[in-house]
SESEVO-457486 format. One record per atom (N, C-alpha, C): residue in three letters; x, z, y; residue number from 0; atom name. Coordinates in steps of 0.05 Angstrom, whole numbers, plus 5000, padded with zeros to 4 digits. Each point is the difference from the previous one (the first is absolute). Example, Ala and Ser with C-alpha at 12.3 -4.5 7.8 and 13.67 -1.06 7.14 Angstrom:
<tilos>
rest, x, z, y, nr, atom
ALA, 5264, 5156, 4886, 0, N
ALA, 4982, 5000, 5024, 0, CA
ALA, 5018, 5000, 5024, 0, C
SER, 4993, 4986, 5021, 1, N
SER, 5016, 5001, 5024, 1, CA
SER, 4985, 5014, 5022, 1, C
</tilos>
This chain:
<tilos>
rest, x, z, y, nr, atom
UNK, 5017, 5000, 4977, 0, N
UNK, 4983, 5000, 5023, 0, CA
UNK, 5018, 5000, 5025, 0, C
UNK, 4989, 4982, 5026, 1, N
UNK, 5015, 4991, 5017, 1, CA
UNK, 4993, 5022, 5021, 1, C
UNK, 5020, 5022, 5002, 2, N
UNK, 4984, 5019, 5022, 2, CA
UNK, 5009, 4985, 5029, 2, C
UNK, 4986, 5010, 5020, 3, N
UNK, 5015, 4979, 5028, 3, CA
UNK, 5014, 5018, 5016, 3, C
UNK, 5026, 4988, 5012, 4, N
UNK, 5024, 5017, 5012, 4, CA
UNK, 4992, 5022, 5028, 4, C
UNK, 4971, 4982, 5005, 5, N
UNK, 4997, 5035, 5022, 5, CA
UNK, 4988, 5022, 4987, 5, C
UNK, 4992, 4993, 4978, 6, N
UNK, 4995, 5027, 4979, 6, CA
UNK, 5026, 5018, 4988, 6, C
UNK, 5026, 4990, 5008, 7, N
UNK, 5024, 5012, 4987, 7, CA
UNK, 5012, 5016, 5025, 7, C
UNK, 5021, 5014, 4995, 8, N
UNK, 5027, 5005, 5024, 8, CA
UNK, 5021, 5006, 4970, 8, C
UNK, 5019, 4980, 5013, 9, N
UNK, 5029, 5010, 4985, 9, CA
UNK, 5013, 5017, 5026, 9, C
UNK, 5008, 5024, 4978, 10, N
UNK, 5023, 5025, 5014, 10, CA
UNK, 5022, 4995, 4990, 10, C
UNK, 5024, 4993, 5018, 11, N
UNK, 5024, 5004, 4995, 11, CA
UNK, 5017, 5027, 4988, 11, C
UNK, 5018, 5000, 4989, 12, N
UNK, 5015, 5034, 5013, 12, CA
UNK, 5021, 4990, 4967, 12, C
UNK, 5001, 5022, 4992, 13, N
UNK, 5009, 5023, 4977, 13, CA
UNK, 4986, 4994, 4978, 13, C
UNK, 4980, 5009, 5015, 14, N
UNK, 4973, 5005, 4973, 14, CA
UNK, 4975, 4980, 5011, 14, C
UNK, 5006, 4983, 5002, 15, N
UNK, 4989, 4968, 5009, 15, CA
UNK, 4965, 5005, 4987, 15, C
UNK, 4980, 4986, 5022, 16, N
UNK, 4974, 5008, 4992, 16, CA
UNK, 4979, 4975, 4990, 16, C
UNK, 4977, 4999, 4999, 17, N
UNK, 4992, 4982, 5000, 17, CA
UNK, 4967, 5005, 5000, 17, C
UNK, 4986, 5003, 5020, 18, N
UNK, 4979, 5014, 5015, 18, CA
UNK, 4975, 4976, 4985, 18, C
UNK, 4984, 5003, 4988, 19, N
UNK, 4978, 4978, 4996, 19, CA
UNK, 4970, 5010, 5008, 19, C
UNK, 4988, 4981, 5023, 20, N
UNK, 4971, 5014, 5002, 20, CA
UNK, 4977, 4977, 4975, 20, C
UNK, 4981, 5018, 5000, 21, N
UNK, 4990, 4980, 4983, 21, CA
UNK, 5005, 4987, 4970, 21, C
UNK, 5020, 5005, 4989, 22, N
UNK, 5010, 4992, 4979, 22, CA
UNK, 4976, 4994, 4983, 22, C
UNK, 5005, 4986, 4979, 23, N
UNK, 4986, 4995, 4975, 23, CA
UNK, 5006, 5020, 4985, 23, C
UNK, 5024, 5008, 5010, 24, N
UNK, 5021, 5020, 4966, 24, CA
UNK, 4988, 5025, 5008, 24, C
UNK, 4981, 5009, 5020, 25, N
UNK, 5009, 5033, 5012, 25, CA
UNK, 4987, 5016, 4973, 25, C
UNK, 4977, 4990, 4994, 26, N
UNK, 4995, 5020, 4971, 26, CA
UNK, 5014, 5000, 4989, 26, C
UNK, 5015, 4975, 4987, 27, N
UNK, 5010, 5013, 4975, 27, CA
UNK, 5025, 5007, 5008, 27, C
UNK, 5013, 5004, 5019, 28, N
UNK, 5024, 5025, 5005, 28, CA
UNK, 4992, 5020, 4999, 28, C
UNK, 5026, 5019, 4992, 29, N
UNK, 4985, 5024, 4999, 29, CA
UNK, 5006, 5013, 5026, 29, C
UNK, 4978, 5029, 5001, 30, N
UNK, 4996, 5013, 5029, 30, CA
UNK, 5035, 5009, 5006, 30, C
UNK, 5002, 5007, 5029, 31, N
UNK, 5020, 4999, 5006, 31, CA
UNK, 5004, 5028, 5014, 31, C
UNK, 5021, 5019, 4985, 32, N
UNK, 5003, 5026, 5025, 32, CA
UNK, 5025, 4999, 4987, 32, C
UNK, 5011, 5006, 5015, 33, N
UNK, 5035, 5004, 5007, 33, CA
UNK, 5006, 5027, 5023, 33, C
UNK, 4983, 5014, 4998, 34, N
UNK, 5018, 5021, 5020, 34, CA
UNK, 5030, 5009, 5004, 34, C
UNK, 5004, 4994, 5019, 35, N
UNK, 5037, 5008, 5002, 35, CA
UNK, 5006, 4973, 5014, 35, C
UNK, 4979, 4976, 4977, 36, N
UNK, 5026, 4975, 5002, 36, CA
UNK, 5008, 4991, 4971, 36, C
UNK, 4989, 5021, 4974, 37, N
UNK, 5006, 4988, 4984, 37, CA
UNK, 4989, 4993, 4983, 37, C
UNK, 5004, 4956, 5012, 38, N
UNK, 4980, 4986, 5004, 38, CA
UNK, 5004, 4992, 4955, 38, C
UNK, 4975, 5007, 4981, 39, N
UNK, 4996, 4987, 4976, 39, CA
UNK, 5001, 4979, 4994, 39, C
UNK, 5016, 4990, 4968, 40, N
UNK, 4998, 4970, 5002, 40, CA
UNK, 4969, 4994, 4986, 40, C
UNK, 5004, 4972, 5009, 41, N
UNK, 4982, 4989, 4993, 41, CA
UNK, 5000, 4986, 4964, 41, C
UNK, 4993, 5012, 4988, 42, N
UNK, 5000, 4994, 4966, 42, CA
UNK, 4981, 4966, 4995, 42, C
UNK, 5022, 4988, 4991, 43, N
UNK, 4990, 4977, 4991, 43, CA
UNK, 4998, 4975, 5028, 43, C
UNK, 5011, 5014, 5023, 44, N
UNK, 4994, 4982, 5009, 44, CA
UNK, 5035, 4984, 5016, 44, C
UNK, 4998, 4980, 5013, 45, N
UNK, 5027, 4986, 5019, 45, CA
UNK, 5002, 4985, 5024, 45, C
UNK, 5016, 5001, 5007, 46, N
UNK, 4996, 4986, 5027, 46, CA
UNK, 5020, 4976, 4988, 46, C
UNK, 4992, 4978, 5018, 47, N
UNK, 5020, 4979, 5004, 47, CA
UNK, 5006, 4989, 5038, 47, C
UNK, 5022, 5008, 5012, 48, N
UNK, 5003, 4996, 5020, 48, CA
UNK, 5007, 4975, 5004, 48, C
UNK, 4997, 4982, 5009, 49, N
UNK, 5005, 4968, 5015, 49, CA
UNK, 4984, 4998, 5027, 49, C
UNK, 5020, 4992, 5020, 50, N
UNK, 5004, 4991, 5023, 50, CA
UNK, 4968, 4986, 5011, 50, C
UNK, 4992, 4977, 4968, 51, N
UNK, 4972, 4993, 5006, 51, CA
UNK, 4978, 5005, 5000, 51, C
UNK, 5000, 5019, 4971, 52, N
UNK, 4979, 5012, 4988, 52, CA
UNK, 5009, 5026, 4987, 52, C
UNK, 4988, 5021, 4997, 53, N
UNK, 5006, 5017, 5002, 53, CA
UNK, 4973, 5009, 4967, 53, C
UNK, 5012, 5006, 4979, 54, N
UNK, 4987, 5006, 4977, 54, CA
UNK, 5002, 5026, 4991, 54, C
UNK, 4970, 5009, 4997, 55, N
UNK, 4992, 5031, 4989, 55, CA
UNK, 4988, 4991, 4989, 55, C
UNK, 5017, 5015, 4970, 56, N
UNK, 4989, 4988, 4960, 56, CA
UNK, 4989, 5024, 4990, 56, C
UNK, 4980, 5012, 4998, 57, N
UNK, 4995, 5014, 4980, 57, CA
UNK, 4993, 5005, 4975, 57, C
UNK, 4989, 5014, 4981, 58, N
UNK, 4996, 4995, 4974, 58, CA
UNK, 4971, 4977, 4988, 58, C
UNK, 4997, 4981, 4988, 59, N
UNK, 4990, 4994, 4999, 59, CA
UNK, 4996, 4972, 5017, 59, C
UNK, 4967, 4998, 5009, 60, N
UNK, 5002, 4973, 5027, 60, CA
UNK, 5001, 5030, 5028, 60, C
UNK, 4999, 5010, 4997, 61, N
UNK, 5007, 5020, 5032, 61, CA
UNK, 5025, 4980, 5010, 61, C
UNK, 4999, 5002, 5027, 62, N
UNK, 5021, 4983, 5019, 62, CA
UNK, 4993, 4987, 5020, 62, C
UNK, 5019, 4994, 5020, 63, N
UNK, 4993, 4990, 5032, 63, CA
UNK, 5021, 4984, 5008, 63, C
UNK, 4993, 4986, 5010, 64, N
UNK, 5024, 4977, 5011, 64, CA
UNK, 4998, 5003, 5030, 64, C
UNK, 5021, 5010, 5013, 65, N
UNK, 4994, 5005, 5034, 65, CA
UNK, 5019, 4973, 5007, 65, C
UNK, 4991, 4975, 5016, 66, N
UNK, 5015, 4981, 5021, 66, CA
UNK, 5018, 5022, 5019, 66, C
UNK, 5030, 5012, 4989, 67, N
UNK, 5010, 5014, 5011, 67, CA
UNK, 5016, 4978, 5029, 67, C
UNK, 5004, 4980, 5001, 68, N
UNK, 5010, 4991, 5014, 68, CA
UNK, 4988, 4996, 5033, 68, C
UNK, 4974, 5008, 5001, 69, N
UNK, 4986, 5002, 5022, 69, CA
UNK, 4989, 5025, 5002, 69, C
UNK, 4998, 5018, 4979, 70, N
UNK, 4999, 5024, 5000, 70, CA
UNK, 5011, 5016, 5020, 70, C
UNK, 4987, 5026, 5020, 71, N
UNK, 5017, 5017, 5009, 71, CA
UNK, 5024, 5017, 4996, 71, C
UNK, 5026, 5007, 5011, 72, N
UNK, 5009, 5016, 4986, 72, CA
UNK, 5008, 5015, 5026, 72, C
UNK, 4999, 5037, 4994, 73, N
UNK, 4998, 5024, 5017, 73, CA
UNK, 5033, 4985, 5015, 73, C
UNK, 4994, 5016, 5021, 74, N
UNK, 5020, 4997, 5022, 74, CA
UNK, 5013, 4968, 5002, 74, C
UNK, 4997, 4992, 4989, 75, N
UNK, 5008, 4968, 5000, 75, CA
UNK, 4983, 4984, 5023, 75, C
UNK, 5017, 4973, 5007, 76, N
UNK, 5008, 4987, 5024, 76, CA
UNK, 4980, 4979, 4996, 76, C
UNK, 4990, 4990, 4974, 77, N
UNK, 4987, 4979, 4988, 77, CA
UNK, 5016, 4975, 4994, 77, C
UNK, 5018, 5011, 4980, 78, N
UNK, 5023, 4972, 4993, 78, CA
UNK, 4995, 5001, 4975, 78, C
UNK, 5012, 4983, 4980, 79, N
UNK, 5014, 4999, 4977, 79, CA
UNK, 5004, 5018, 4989, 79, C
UNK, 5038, 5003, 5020, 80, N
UNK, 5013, 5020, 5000, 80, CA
UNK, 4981, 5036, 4989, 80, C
UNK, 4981, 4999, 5015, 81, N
UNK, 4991, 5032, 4990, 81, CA
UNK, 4983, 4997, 4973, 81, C
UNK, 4988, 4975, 4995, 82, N
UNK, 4993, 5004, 4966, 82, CA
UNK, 5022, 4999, 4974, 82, C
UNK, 5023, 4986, 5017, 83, N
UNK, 5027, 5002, 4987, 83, CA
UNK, 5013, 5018, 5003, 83, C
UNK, 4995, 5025, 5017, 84, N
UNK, 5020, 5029, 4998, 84, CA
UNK, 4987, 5014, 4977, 84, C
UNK, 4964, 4995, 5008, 85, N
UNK, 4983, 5019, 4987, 85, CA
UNK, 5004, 4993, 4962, 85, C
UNK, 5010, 4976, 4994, 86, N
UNK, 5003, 4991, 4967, 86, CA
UNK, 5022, 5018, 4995, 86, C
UNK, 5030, 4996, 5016, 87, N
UNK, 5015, 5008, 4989, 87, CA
UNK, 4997, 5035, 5000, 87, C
UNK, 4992, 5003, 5019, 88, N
UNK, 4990, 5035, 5004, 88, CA
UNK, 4986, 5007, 4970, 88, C
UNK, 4984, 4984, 4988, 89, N
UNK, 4989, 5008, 4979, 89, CA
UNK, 5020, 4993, 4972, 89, C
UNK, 5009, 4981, 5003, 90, N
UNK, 5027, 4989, 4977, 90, CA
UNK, 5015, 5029, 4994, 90, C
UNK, 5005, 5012, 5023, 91, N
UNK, 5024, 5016, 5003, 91, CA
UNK, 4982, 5032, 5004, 91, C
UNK, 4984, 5008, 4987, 92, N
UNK, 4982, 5012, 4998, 92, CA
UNK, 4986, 5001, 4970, 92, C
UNK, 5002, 4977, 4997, 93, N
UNK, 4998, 5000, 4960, 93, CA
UNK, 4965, 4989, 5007, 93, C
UNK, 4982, 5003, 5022, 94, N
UNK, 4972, 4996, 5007, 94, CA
UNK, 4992, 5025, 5026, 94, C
UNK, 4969, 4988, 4992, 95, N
UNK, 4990, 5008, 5037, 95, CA
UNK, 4977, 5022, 4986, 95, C
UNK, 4994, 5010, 5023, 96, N
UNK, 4976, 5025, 4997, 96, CA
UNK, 4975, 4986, 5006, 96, C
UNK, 4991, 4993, 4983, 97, N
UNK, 4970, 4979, 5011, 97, CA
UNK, 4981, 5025, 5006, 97, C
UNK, 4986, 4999, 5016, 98, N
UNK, 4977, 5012, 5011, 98, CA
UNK, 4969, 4986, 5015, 98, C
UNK, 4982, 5006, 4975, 99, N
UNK, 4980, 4976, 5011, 99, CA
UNK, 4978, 5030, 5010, 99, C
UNK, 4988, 4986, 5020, 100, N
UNK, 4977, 5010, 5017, 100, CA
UNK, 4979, 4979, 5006, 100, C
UNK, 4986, 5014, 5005, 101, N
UNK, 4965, 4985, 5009, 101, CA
UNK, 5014, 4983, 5030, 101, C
UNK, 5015, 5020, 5012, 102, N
UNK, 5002, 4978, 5026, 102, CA
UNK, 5029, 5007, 5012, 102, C
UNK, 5013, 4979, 5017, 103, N
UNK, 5022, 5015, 5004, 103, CA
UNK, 5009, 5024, 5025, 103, C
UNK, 5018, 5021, 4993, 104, N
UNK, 4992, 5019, 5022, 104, CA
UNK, 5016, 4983, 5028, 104, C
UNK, 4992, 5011, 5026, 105, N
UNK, 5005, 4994, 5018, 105, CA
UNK, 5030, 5010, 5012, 105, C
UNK, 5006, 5028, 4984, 106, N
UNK, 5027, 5006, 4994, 106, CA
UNK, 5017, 5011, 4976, 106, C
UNK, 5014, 4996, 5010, 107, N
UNK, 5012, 5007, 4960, 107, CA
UNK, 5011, 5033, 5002, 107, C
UNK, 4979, 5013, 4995, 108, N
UNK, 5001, 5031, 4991, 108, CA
UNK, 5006, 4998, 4971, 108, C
UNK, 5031, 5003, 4988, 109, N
UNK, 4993, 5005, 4979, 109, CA
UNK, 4996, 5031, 4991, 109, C
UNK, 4998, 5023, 5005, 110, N
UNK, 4993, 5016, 4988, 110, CA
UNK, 4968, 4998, 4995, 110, C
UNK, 4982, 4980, 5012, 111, N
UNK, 4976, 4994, 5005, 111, CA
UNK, 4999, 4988, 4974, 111, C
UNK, 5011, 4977, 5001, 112, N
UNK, 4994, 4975, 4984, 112, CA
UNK, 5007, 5013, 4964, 112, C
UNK, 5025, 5016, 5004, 113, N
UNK, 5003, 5016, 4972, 113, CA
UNK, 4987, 5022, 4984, 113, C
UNK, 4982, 5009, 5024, 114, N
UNK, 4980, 5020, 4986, 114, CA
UNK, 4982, 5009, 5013, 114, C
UNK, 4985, 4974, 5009, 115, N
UNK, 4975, 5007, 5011, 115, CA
UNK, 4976, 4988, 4986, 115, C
UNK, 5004, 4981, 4972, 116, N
UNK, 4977, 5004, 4979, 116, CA
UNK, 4990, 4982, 4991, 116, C
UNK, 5004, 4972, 5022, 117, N
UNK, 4988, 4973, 4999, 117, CA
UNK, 5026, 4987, 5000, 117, C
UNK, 5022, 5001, 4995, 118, N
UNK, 5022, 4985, 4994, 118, CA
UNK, 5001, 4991, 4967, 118, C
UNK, 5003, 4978, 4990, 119, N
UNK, 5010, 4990, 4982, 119, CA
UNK, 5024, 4991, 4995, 119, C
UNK, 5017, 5006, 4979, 120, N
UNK, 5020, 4980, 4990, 120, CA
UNK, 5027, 5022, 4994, 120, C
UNK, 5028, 4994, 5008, 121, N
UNK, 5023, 5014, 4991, 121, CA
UNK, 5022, 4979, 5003, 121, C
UNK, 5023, 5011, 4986, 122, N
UNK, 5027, 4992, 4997, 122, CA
UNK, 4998, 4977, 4976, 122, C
UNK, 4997, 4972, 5018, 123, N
UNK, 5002, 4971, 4976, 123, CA
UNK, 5021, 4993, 5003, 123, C
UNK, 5016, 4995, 4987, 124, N
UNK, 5025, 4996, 4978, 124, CA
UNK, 5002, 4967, 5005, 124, C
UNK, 5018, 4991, 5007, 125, N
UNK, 5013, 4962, 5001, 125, CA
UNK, 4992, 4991, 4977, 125, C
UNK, 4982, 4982, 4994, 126, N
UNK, 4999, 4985, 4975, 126, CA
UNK, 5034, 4991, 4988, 126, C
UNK, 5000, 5000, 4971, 127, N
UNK, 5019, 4996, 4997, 127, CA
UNK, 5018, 5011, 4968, 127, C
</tilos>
């Protein structure tokens, strides 16, 4: 399923994010609380980072294809360049913390987003 890129935000960093409103997948992830920060993986499921498209595989047909290349990404300029920091951020990271919501927040609280009840998803792992 083709989710559309203003339904996403890619987060750069460390621990590289990947924000989805709307998803097709949000049920079948599982609920999401991480207090502290320590964010659960996600069982059975993977990311595939590319510059174009951006692939969340889960078990089964679960999965989303985000057009990452027009996609937003946090603090970024709107180039290339920041969907290409945000791949390798996740390469070098082993994967991203997907987090799907009904809608996206207007700021990125994560002590909010990690255990306030309506968050889905966890720590997805690079296909591979």
């Amino acid at each position: 399923m083709l989710l559309p890129p203003e339904n996403t935000l890619f987060v750069p960093g460390d621990a590289p994010a990947l924000l989805l409103a709307g998803a097709p997948v949000h049920e079948e992830l599982p609920a999401l609380h991480a207090p502290g920060g320590a964010v659960p993986p996600c069982a059975g499921w993977s990311v595939v980072p590319q510059l174009t498209v951006c692939v969340v595989d889960g078990p089964g047909d679960a999965g989303c294809l985000v057009p990452a290349f027009v996609a937003p990404v946090f603090g970024g300029s709107g180039t290339p360049d920041d969907m290409a920091g945000w791949c390798e951020d996740v390469v070098r990271a082993g994967g991203a913390v997907v987090v799907s919501l009904p809608e996206l927040p207007r700021t990125l609280d994560w002590e909010l987003l990690l255990t306030g009840g309506v968050a889905r998803g966890g720590f997805v792992p690079v296909a591979g």
